[in-house]
Each structure stands twice: as C-alpha cells, then as structure tokens.
C-alpha positions as CSV (number, residue, x, y, z in Angstrom):
1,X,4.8,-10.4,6.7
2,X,2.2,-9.3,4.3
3,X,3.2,-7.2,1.5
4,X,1.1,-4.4,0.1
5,X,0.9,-2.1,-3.2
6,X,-0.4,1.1,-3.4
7,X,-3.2,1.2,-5.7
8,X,-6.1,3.7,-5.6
9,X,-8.8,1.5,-7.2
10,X,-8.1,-1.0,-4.6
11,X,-11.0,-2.4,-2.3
12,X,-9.0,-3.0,0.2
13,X,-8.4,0.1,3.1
14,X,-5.9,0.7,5.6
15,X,-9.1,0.7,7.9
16,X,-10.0,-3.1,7.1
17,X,-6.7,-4.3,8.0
18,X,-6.2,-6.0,11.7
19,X,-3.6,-5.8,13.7
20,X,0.2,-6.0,11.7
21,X,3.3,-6.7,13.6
22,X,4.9,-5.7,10.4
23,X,3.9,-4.7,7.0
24,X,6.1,-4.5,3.2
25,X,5.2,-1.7,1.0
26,X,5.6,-1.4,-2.6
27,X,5.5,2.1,-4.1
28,X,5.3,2.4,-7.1
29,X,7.1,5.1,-9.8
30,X,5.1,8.3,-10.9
31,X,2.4,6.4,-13.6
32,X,1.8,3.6,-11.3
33,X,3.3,0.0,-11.4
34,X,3.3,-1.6,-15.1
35,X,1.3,-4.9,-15.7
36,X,4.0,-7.4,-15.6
37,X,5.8,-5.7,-12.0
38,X,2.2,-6.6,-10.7
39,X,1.9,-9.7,-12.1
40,X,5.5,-10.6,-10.4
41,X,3.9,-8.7,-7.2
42,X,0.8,-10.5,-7.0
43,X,2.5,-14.3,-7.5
44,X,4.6,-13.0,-4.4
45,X,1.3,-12.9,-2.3
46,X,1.3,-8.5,-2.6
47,X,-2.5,-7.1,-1.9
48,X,-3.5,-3.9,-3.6
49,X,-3.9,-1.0,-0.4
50,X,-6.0,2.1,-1.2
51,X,-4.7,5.0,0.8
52,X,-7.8,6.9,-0.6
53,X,-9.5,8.3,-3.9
54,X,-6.1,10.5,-4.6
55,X,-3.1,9.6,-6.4
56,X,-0.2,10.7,-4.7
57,X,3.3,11.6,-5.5
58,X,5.5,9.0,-5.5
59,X,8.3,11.5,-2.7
60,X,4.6,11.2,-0.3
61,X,2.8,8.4,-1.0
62,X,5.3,6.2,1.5
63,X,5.4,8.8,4.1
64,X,1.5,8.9,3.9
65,X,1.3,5.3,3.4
66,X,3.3,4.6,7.1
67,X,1.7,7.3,8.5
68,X,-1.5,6.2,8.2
69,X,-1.0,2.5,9.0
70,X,1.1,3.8,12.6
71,X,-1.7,5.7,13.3
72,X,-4.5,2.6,12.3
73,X,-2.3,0.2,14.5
74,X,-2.1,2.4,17.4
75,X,1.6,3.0,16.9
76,X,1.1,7.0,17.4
C-alpha cells in the first residue's frame, strides 16, 4: 500500500498517480512534519503528495486529501 505525506512543495500530484486500491496518509501537525518524522517517513517508503499551492489546516487537509483522491480514482 503506498504511503503518502502531504507536502505542498511536492512534485508529485494527486493527478499523476494511477489507479490505487488503497492509499496511507500522513498528515502532518499545524507547522508541517519536522525533519527527523520525515526522515523516519521516507525510510518507510512515504512519497511527498501535493494537494496544491495552499497549506491547509491540519482539521481539512485529510478530508481534502481523501476527497480529492475518491474523486481522481473514480470512487465518486
């Protein structure tokens, strides 16, 4: 399963991703994920996700996270 963080200077988009049969998301506290959470993150296999240019709040950044991958991968 592959496991994401949200990160707004990613590359990577929910548009570039293929089809998921499932999908782990980290979201991070308000501030963003410290250096060594992401070091322990990216030695787990975790890809930085961009949702978009925004930084959102850490209550709607999962809702909007989910939302938008259901709706990429035809869930909705």
């Amino acid at each position: 399963t592959p496991l994401f963080t949200l990160d707004p200077q990613a590359t990577l988009r929910v548009r570039d991703l293929r089809a998921l049969s499932a999908a782990q998301l980290v979201i991070g506290p308000e501030g963003g994920l410290d250096a060594a959470d992401l070091l322990l993150l990216r030695a787990a296999g975790a890809q930085s996700l961009a949702l978009g240019p925004r930084v959102l709040r850490t209550e709607t950044a999962g809702m909007a996270a989910l939302a938008m991958l259901q709706s990429h991968l035809g869930d909705c």
